[in-house]
TORPA-4810 file (N, C-alpha, C, O; in nm, 3 decimals):
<nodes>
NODE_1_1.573_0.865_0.754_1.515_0.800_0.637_1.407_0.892_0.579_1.331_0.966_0.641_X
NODE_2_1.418_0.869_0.429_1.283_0.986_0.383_1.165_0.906_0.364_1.149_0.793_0.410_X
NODE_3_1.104_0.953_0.312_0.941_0.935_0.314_0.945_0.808_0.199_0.903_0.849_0.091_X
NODE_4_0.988_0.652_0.195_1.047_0.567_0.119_0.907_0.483_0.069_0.813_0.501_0.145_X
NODE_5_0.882_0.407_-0.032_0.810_0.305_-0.096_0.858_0.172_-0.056_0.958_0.164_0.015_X
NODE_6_0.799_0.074_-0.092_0.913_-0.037_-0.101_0.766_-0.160_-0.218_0.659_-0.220_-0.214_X
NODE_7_0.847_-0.132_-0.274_0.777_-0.228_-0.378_0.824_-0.368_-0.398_0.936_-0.401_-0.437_X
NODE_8_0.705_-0.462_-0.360_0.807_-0.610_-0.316_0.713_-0.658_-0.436_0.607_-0.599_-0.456_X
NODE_9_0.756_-0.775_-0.521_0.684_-0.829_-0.638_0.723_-0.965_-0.700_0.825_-1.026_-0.667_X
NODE_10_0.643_-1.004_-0.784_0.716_-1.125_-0.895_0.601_-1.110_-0.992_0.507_-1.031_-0.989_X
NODE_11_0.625_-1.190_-1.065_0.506_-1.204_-1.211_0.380_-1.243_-1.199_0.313_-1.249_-1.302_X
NODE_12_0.333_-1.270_-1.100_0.185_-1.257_-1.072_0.122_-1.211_-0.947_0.012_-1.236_-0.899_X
NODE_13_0.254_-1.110_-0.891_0.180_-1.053_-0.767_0.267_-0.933_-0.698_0.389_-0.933_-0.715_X
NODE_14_0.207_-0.832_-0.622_0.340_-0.772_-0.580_0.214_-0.654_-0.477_0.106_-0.597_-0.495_X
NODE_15_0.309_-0.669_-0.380_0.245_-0.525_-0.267_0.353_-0.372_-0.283_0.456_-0.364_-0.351_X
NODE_16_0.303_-0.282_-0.212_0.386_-0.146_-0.224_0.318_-0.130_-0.081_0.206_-0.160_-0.038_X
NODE_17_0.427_-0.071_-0.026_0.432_-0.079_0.121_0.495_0.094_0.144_0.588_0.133_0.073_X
NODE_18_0.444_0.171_0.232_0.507_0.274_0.245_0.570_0.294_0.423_0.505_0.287_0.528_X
NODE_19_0.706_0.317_0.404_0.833_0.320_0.514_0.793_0.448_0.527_0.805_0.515_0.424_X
NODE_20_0.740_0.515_0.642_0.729_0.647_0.707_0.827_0.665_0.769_0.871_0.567_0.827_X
NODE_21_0.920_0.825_0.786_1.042_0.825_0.828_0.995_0.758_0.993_0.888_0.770_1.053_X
NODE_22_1.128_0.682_1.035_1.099_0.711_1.209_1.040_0.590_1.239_1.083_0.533_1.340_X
NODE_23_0.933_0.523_1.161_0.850_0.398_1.186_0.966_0.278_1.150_1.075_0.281_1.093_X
NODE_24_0.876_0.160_1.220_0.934_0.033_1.238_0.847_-0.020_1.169_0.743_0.039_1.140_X
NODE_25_0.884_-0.177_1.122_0.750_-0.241_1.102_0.655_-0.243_1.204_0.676_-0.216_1.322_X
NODE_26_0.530_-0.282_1.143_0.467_-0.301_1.022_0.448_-0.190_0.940_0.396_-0.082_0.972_X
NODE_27_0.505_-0.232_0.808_0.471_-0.099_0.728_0.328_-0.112_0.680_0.274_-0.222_0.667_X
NODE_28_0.275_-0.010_0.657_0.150_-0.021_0.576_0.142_-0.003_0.420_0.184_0.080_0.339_X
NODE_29_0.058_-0.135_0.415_0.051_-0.157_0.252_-0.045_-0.076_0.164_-0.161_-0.109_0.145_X
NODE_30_-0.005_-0.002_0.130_-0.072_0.097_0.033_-0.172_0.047_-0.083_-0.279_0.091_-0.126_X
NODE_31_-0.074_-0.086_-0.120_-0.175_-0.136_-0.274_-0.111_-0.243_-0.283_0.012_-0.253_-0.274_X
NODE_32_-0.203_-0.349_-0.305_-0.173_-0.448_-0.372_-0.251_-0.503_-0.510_-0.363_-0.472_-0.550_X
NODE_33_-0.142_-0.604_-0.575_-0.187_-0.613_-0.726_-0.174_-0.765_-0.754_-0.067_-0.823_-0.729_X
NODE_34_-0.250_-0.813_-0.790_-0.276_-0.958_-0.831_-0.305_-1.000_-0.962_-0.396_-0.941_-1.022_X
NODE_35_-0.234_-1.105_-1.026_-0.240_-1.191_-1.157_-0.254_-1.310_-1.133_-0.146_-1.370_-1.131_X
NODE_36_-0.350_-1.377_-1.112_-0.356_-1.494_-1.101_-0.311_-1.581_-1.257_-0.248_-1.686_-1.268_X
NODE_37_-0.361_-1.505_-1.348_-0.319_-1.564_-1.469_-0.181_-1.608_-1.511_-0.146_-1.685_-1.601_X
NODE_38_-0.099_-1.526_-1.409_0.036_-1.539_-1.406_0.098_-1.734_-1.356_0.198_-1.796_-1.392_X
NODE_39_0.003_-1.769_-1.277_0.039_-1.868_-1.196_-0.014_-2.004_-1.246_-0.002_-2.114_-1.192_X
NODE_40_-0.083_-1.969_-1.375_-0.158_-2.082_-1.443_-0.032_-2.166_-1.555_0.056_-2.120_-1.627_X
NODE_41_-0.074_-2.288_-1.529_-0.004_-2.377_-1.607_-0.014_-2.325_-1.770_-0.102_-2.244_-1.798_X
NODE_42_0.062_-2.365_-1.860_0.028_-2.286_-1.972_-0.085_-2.378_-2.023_-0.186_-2.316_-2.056_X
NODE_43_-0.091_-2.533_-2.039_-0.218_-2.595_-2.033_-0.376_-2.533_-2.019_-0.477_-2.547_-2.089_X
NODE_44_-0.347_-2.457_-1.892_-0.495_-2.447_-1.817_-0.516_-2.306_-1.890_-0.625_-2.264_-1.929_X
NODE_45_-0.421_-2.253_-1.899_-0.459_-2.093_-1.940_-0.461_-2.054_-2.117_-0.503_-1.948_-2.165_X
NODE_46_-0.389_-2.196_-2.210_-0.436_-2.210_-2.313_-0.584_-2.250_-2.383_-0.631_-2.363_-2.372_X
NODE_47_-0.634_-2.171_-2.438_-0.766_-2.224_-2.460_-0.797_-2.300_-2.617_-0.902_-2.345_-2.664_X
NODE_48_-0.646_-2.293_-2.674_-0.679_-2.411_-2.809_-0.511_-2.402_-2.901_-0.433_-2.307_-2.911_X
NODE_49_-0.504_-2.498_-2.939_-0.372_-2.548_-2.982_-0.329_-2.425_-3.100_-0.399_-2.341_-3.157_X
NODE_50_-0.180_-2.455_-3.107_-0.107_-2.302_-3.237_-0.156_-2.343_-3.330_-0.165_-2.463_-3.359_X
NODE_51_-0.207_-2.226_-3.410_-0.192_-2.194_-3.535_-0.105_-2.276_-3.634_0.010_-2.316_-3.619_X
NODE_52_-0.221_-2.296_-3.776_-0.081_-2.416_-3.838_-0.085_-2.338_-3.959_-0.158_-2.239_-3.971_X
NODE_53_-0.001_-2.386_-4.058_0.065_-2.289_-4.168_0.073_-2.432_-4.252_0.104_-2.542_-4.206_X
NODE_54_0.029_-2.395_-4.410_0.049_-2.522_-4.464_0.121_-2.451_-4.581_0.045_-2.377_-4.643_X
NODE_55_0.236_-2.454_-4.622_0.317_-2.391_-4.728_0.268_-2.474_-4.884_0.277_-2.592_-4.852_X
NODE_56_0.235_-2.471_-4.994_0.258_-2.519_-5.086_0.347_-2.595_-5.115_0.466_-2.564_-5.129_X
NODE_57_0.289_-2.722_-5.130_0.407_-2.820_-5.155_0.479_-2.884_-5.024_0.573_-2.963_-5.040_X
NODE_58_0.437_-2.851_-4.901_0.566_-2.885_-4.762_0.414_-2.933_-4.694_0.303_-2.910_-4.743_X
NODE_59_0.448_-3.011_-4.559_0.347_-3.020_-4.485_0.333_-2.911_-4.395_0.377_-2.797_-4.414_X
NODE_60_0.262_-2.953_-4.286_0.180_-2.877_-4.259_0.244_-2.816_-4.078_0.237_-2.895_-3.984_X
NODE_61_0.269_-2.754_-4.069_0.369_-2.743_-3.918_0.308_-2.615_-3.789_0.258_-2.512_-3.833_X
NODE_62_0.314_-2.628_-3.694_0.241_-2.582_-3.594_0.309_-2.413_-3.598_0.413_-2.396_-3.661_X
NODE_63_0.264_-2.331_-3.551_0.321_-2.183_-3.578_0.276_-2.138_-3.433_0.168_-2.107_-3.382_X
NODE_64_0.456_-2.152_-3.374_0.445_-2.095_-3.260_0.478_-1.923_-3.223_0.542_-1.838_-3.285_X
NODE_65_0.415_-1.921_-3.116_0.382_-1.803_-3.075_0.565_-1.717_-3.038_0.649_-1.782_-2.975_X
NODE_66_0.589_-1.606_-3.077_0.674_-1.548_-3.054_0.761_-1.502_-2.938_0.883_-1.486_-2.929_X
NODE_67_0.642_-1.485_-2.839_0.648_-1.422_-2.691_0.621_-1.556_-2.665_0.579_-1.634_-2.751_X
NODE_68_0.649_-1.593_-2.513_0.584_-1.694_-2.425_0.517_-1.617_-2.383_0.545_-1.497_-2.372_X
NODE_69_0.368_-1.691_-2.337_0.316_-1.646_-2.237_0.323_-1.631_-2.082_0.230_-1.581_-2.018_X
NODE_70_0.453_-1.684_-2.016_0.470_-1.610_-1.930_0.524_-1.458_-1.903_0.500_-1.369_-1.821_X
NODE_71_0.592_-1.473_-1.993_0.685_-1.373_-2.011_0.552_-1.206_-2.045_0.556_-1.094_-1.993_X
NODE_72_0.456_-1.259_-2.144_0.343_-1.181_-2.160_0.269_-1.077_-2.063_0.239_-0.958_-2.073_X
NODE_73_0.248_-1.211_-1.927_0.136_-1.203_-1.835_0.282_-1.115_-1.734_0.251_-1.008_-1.682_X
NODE_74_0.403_-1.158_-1.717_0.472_-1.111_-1.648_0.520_-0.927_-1.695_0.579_-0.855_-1.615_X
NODE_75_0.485_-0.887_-1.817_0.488_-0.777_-1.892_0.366_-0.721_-1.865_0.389_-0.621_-1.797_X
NODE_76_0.257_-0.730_-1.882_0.109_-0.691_-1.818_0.133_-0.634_-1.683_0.111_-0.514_-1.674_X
NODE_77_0.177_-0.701_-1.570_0.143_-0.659_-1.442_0.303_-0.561_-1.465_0.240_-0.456_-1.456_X
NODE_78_0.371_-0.538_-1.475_0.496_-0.453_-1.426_0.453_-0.346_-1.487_0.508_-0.245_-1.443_X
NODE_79_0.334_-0.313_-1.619_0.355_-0.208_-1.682_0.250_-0.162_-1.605_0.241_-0.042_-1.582_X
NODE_80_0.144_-0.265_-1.550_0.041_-0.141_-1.444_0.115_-0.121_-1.303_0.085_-0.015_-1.250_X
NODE_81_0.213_-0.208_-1.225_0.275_-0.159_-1.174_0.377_-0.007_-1.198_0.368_0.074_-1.106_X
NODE_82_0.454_0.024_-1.296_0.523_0.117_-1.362_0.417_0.256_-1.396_0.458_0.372_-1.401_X
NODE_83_0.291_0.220_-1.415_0.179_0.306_-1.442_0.142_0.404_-1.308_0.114_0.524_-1.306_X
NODE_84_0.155_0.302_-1.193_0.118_0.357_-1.073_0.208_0.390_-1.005_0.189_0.474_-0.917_X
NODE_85_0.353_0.324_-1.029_0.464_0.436_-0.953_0.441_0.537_-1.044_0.374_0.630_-0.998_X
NODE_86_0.478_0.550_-1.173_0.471_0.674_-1.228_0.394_0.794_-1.202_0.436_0.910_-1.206_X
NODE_87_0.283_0.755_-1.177_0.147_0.839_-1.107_0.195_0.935_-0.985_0.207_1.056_-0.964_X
NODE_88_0.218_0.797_-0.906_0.269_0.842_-0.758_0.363_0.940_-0.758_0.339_1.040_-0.689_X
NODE_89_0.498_0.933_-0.838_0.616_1.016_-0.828_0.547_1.131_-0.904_0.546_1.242_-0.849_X
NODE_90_0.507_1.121_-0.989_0.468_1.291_-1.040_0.339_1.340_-0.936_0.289_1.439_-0.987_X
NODE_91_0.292_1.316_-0.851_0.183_1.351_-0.787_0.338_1.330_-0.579_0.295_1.314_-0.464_X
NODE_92_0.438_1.337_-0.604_0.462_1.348_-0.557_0.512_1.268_-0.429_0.603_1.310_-0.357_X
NODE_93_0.445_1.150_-0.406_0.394_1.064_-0.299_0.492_1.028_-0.209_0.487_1.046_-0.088_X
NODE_94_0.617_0.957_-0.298_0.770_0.942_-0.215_0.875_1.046_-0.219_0.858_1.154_-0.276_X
NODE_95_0.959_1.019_-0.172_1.077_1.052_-0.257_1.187_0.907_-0.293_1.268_0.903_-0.386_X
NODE_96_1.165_0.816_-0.208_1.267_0.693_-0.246_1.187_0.597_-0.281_1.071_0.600_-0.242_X
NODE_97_1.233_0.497_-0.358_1.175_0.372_-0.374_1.226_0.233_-0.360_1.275_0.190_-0.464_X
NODE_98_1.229_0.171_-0.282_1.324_0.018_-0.297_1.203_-0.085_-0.347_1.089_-0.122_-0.319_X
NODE_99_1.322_-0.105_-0.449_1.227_-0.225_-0.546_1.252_-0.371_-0.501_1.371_-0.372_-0.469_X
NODE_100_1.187_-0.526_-0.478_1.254_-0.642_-0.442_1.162_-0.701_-0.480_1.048_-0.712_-0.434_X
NODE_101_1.245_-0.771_-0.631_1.169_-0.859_-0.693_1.321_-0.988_-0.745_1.443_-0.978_-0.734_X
NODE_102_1.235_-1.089_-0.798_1.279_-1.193_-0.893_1.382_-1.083_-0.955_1.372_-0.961_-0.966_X
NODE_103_1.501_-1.190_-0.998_1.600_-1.129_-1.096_1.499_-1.131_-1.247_1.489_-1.034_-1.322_X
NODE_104_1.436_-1.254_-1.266_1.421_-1.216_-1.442_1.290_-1.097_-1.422_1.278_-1.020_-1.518_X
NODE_105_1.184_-1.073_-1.298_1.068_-0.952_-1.328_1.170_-0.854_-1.274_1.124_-0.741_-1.292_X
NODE_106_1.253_-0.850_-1.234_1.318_-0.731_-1.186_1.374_-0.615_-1.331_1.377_-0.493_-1.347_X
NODE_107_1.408_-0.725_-1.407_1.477_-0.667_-1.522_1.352_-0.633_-1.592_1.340_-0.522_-1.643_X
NODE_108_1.261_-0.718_-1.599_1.114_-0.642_-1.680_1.094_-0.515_-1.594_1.095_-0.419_-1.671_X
NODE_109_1.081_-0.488_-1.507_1.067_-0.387_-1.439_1.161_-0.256_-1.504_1.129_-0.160_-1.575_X
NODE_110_1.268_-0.291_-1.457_1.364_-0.202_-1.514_1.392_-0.103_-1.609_1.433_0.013_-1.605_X
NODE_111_1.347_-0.212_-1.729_1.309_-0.225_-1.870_1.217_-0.110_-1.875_1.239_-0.022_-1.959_X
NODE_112_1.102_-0.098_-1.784_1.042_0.013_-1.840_1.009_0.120_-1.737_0.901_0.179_-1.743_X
NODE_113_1.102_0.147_-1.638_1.150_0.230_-1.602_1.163_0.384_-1.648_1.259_0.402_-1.724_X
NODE_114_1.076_0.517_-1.612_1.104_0.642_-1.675_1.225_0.700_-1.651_1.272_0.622_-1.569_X
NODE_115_1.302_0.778_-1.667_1.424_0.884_-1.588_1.358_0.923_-1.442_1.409_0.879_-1.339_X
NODE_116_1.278_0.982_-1.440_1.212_1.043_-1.252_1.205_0.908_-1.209_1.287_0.885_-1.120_X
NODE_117_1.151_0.833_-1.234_1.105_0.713_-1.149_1.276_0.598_-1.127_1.287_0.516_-1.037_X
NODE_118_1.369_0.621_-1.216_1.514_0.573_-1.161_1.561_0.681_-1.084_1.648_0.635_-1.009_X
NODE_119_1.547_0.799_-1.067_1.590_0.898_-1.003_1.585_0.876_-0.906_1.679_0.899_-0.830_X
NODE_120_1.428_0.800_-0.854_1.395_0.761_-0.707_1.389_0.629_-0.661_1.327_0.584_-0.564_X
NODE_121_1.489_0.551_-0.772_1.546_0.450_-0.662_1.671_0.411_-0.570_1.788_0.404_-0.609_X
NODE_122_1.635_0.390_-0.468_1.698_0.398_-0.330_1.802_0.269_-0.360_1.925_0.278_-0.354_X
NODE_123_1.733_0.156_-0.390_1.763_-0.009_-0.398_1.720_-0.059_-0.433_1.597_-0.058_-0.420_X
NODE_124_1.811_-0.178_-0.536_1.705_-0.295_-0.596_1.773_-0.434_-0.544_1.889_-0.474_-0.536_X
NODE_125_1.678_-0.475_-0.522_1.715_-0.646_-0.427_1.662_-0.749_-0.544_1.544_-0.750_-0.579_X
NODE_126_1.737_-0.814_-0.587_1.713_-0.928_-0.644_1.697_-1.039_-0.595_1.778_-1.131_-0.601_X
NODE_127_1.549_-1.040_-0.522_1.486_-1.190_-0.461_1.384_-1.167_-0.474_1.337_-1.060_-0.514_X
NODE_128_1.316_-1.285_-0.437_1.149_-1.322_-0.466_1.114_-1.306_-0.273_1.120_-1.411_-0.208_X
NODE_129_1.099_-1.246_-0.238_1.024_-1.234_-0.088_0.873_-1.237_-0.088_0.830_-1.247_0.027_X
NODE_130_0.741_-1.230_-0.218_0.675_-1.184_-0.203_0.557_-1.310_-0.161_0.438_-1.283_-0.150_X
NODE_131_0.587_-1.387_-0.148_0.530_-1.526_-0.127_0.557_-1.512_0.054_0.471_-1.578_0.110_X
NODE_132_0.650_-1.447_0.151_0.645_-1.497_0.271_0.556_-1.417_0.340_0.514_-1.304_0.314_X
NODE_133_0.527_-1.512_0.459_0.442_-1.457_0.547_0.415_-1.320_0.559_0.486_-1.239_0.499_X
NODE_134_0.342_-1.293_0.614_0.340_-1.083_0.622_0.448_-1.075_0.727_0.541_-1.007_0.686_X
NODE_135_0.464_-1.112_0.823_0.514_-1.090_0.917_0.676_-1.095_0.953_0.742_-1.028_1.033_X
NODE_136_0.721_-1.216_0.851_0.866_-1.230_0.776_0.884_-1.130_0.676_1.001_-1.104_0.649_X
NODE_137_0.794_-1.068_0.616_0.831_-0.970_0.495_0.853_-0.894_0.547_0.957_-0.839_0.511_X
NODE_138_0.781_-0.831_0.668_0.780_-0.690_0.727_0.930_-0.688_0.772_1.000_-0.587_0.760_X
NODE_139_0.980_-0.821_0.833_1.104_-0.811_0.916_1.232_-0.825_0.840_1.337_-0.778_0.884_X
NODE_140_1.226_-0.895_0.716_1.324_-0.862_0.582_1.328_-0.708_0.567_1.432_-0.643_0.575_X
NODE_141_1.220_-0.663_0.549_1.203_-0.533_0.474_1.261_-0.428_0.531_1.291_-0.331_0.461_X
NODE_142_1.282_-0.430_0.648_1.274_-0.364_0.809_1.484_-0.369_0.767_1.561_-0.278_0.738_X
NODE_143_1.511_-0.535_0.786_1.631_-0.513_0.738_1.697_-0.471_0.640_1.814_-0.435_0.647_X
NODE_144_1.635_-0.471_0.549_1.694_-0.382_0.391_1.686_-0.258_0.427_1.788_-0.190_0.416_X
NODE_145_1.591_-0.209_0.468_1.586_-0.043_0.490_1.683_0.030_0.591_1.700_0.152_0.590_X
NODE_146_1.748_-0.060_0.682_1.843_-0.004_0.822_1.955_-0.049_0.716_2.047_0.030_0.735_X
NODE_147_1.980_-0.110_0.644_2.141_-0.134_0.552_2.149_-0.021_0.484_2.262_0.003_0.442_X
NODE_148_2.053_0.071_0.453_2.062_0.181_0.337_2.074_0.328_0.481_2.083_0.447_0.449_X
</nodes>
């Protein structure tokens, strides 16, 4: 095995764990990244009702927002995630990367993806693991990496 990443995530949270050739779990977590804003009801994290539009002559109708805001807050964290693999691979750090996230942040991920940084992916797992115990993650992770 080479000198591998493993970037486990969802839309308001995600660790990067580095697989040293030869080692077992526990891997060691290099960085972790947190959005709590991600996990807020849209209620709690709205701070005042849409925008209204009153046309001449028509009433008066609410003017909703284009983006959801999950979708927003879930675009925020993948691009500072994407910021810091990017970093890493031109500074050298891995050579592989296995990504394991949610199918819909997986595809945000994807989405902004450079050429070097798909170059160095190993695997992408479409699940949400990043919520389990440390100790269940390590031993998922452990199994994804002996399948490759």
């Amino acid at each position: 095995m080479t000198n591998t990443w493993i970037l486990v995530a969802d839309r308001s949270r995600a660790k990067i764990f580095h697989a040293v050739p030869e080692t077992h779990p526990p891997y060691m977590i290099l960085a972790e990244f947190e959005h709590p804003e991600s996990r807020q009801k849209a209620q709690e994290a709205e701070s005042d009702s849409p925008g209204r539009v009153q046309l001449r002559g028509a009433s008066r109708s609410a003017v909703e927002p284009h983006t959801d805001r999950a979708h927003l807050t879930a675009q925020h964290l993948a691009s500072e995630l994407i910021d810091y693999l990017k970093s890493a691979c031109q500074e050298r750090r891995f050579e592989k990367l296995v990504v394991v996230a949610p199918p819909l942040f997986l595809g945000t991920l994807r989405a902004m993806y450079t050429p070097q940084l798909q170059q160095k992916i190993l695997l992408e797992v479409s699940k949400d693991l990043v919520g389990l115990k440390d100790a269940d993650l390590q031993l998922r992770l452990a199994d994804l990496l002996s399948q490759k």
